[in-house]
C-alpha positions as CSV (number, residue, x, y, z in Angstrom):
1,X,0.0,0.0,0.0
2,X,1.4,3.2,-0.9
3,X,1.6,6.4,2.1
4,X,-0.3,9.4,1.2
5,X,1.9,12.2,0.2
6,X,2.5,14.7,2.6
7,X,1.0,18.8,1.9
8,X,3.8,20.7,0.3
9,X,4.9,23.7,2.3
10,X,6.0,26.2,-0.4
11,X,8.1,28.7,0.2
12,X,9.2,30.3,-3.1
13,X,8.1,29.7,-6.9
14,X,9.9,30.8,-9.7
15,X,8.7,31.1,-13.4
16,X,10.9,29.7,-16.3
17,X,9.5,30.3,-19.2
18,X,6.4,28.2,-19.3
19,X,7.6,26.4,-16.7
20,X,6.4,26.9,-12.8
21,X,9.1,25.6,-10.2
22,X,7.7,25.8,-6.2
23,X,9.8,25.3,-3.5
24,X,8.8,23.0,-0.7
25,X,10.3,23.5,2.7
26,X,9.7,19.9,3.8
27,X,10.9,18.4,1.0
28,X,14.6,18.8,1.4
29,X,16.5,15.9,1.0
30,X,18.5,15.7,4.6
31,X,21.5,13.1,3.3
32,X,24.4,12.8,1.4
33,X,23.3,10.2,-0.1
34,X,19.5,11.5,-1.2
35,X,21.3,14.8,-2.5
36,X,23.3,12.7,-4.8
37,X,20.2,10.5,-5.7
38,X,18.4,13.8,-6.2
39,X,21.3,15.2,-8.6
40,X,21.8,12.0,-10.4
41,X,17.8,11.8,-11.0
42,X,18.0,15.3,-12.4
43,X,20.8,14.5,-14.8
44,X,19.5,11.7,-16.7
45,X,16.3,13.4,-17.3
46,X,18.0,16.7,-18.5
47,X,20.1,14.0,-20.9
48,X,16.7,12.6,-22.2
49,X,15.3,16.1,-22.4
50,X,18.6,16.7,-24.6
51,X,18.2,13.5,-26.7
52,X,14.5,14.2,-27.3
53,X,15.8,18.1,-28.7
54,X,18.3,16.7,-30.7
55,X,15.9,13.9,-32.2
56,X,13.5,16.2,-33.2
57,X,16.2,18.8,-34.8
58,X,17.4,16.3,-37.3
59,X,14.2,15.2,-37.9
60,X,13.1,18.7,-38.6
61,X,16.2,19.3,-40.3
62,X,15.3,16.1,-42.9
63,X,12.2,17.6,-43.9
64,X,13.5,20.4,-44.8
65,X,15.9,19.2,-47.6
66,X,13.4,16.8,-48.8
């Protein structure tokens, strides 16, 4: 069974772009070894979000020589 989610406490949002980023208090990681997790999480999904760009570039990019 999974544990309900605990109520955010945000503290700050930002705006990027079209994106919305809010800042919970009580969801700081509190270990090494979570803040690594954390960082390593966010890497591979900025390198998919990368791949995905690039994909779609030369894709574009095929079209338009055809």
């Amino acid at each position: 069974m999974k544990k309900a989610m605990e109520e955010p406490n945000i503290v700050e949002t930002y705006k990027f772009g079209n994106s919305t980023v809010h800042i919970a208090s009580n969801f700081f990681v509190s270990t090494p070894e979570a803040k690594q997790r954390v960082l390593n999480e966010m890497h591979a999904i900025g390198w998919l979000i990368e791949e995905k760009r690039a994909r779609q570039e030369v894709a574009s990019s095929r079209e338009c020589r055809l």
